[in-house]
C-alpha positions, 0 to 999 in steps of 0.5 A: 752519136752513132755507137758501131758494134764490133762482131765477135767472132763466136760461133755457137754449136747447139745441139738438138734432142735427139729426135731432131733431124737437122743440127742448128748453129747459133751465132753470138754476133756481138755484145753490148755492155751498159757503162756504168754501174747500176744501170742494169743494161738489158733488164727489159728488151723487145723487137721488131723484124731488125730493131731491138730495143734495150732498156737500162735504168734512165734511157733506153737505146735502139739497135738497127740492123744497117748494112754495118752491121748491128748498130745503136742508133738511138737512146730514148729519155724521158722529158721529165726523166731527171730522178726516173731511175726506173724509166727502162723497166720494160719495153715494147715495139709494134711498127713504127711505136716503142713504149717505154715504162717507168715504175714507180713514176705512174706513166708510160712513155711513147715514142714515134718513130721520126720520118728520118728514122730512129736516130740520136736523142729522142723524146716522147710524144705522148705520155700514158698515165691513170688516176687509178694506178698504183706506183708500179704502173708500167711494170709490164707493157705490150703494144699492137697496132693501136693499143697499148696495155699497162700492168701495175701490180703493186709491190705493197700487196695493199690492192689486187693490182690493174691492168689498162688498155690505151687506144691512140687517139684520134688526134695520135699519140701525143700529149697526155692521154688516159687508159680507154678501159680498165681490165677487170678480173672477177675474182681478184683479191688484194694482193694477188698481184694482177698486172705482174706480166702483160702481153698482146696480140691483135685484139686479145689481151693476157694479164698475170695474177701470179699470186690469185689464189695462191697458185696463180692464173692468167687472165685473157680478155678480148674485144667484146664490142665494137668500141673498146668499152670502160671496163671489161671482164676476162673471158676465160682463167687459165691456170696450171693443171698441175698447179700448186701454191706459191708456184707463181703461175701467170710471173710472166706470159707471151701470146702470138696468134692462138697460143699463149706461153705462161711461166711458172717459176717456182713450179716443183721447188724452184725447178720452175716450168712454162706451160703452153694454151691454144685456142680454136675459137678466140679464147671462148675456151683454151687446152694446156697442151704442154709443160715446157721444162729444162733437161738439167731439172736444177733450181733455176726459176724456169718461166721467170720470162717466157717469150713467143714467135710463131713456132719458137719459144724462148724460156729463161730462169732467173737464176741461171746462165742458160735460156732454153729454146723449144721448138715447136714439133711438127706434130704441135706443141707437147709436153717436153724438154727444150730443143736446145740451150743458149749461152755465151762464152763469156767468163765474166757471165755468172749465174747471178748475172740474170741471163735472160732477165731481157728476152726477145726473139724473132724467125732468126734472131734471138737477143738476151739481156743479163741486167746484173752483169758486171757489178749490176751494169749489164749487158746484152747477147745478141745471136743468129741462126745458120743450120748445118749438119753435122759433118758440113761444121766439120769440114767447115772449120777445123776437124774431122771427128769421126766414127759418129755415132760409135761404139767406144773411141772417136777420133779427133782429125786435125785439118789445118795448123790451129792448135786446140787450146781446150776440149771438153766432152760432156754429158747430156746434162751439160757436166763435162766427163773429159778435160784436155788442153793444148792439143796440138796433135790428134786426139782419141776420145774414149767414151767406152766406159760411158752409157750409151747416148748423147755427148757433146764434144767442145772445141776451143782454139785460137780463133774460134769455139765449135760444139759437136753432137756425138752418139753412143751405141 
């Protein structure tokens, strides 16, 4: 049965750093929670244009955009998935082709998209198995056109780990199929933990190593022949500049066309980091062109996940209730800070909800999954992406805050009958300096005993939530 989403009315105010020149607005449209506990809803998430796909333990759901709005049109289950309490573990989509993995079951699951559409309960064609796998075969997946790559790291340390690419057939996805080529890494020892992370674009193929030689690497493989052949061995490592032991470089990596996004979660202490590669000649050669970092600079595990859209990467901890959004600058990708934070309103979203476990972006939609919400049921956030200036979000809703930038007070003008249920003001660190609640007349905001810069000034009322950028000079 076709599932509808309420829209939650949430409007979100990101602000940018200070070198932007346009204020983005983010809308949390709907959420979705698992519905029971332990399923762990959310835990894996990948998307198409206006399909998402949402893993949780034992089935997994499609979400279509209709003209409804953002529906759940479709569950996915395994044929054979009775005791599959991991069937979920990752996801992936590229056209009209989802897989699904499994681990701890040594196989993948692929579904085709019906001629009538996603809908309803649904079963797969075709199932992806190898004889060389160990039990974590299917812990990270990714599809492109015609090809599927598996990981399968291992979790006992008792072998290096693989990585397998599958070619649909010429008889199509169906029926049991094994890998086409084992990918191959020349220096790999027990225990290194290939195939902990896996991604693909077009014809090149990135694998996670994150304990190789103890500080982790990354391994890329592209087509060498003109037929994918048994076995193949990486073109290039990358690895950290920077990089030191037990920094787990290569936990996660994302590619689209030349650039390729690697996490590094416990970089300085647990701080955690993502590093950007571009190439200019298919992988022949590749430059680290930046560090990607959070400004709150906590222990939060940044590059637990890393995903990449064109010009937009998405980076989340493990350990945190914030993804972070960087954007790519005009003058290309640089070592830097994100261009704005993501998170939810939500009370009952804790630090320990693993915000961002499940990641997936598009040019405007960004969908986050929390796996261990609510007692470890789930839930995912699902946002979009609207631009307004500053003072257009102003006269839009309910205030006029004004002088913006200014020396010391801002006034906070009322402009309908909406009382203000609560106000924060906070620093660039996101720490909150001033707490009012039930406004209901106009307010004074001094920051005059504040340092010059950036405050974020949140409003809440009765209907809605709005953040502002305000400057001091």
């Amino acid at each position: 049965m076709t599932n509808k989403f309420f829209i939650v009315l949430i409007i979100f105010f990101v602000g940018l750093n200070a070198s932007a020149q346009k204020t983005q607005t983010w809308q949390e449209l709907t959420t979705f929670d698992g519905s029971d506990e332990g399923e762990l809803y959310g835990m894996s998430i990948d998307m198409q244009d206006e399909i998402v796909v949402v893993g949780a333990s034992e089935k997994v759901n499609v979400l279509e955009k209709t003209a409804d709005g953002w529906e759940r049109v479709a569950e996915l289950l395994a044929s054979d998935g009775g005791s599959l309490v991991y069937f979920g573990t990752s996801v992936a989509i590229h056209n009209d082709v989802i897989a699904v993995g499994a681990d701890g079951s040594n196989a993948v699951y692929i579904f085709e998209k019906p001629v009538g559409g996603w809908s309803g309960t649904l079963n797969e064609s075709a199932k992806l198995t190898s004889a060389s796998a160990s039990t974590t075969f299917g812990v990270s997946i990714d599809i492109f056109n015609n090809l599927v790559v598996v990981g399968a790291y291992d979790a006992t340390a008792n072998t290096s780990g693989n990585a397998f690419i599958f070619e649909k057939p010429v008889g199509g996805w169906t029926g049991n199929i094994n890998e086409t080529t084992k990918l191959i890494a020349s220096d790999i020892n027990i225990g290194d933990g290939f195939g902990i992370s896996v991604a693909i674009h077009s014809e090149t193929i990135i694998v996670g190593s994150w304990k190789s030689g103890t500080l982790g690497k990354a391994y890329v493989y592209t087509k060498q022949e003109a037929e994918w052949t048994d076995e193949i061995t990486e073109v290039i490592q990358l690895s950290a500049s920077d990089g030191e032991a037990d920094n787990f470089f290569g936990r996660y990596v994302s590619i689209d066309n030349n650039t390729a996004v690697i996490g590094a979660h416990n970089d300085n202490d647990g701080i955690g980091a993502a590093y950007v590669f571009e190439t200019s000649d298919n992988w022949s050669t590749a430059s680290e062109v930046a560090k990607l970092t959070s400004s709150l600079n906590n222990s939060i595990y940044l590059g637990w996940r890393t995903n990449i859209f064109k010009e937009r990467i998405t980076v989340a901890g493990h350990a945190s209730k914030i993804v972070y959004v960087f954007d790519k600058p005009t003058t290309g990708w640089e070592t830097t800070t994100e261009s704005f934070q993501l998170n939810s309103t939500d009370a009952a979203l804790l630090e320990t909800s693993r915000y961002g476990w499940g990641m997936a972006n598009s040019d405007d939609i960004i969908v986050v999954g929390a796996r261990e919400y609510n007692n470890y049921t789930g839930k995912i956030y699902l946002y979009e992406k609207g631009a307004v200036g500053i003072n257009e979000l102003n006269n839009r809703w309910l205030t006029n805050i004004y002088p913006n930038p200014t020396h010391g007070t801002i006034n906070i003008e009322r402009l309908n009958n909406e009382n203000i249920t609560k106000l924060m003001v906070l620093d660039i660190t996101g720490k909150i300096i001033q707490d009012k609640k039930d406004i209901e007349q106009n307010v004074i905001i001094d920051l005059s005993e504040y340092q010059n810069g950036i405050y974020f000034i949140k409003i809440q009322t009765e209907k809605q939530i709005f953040t502002t950028k305000v400057i001091k000079q």
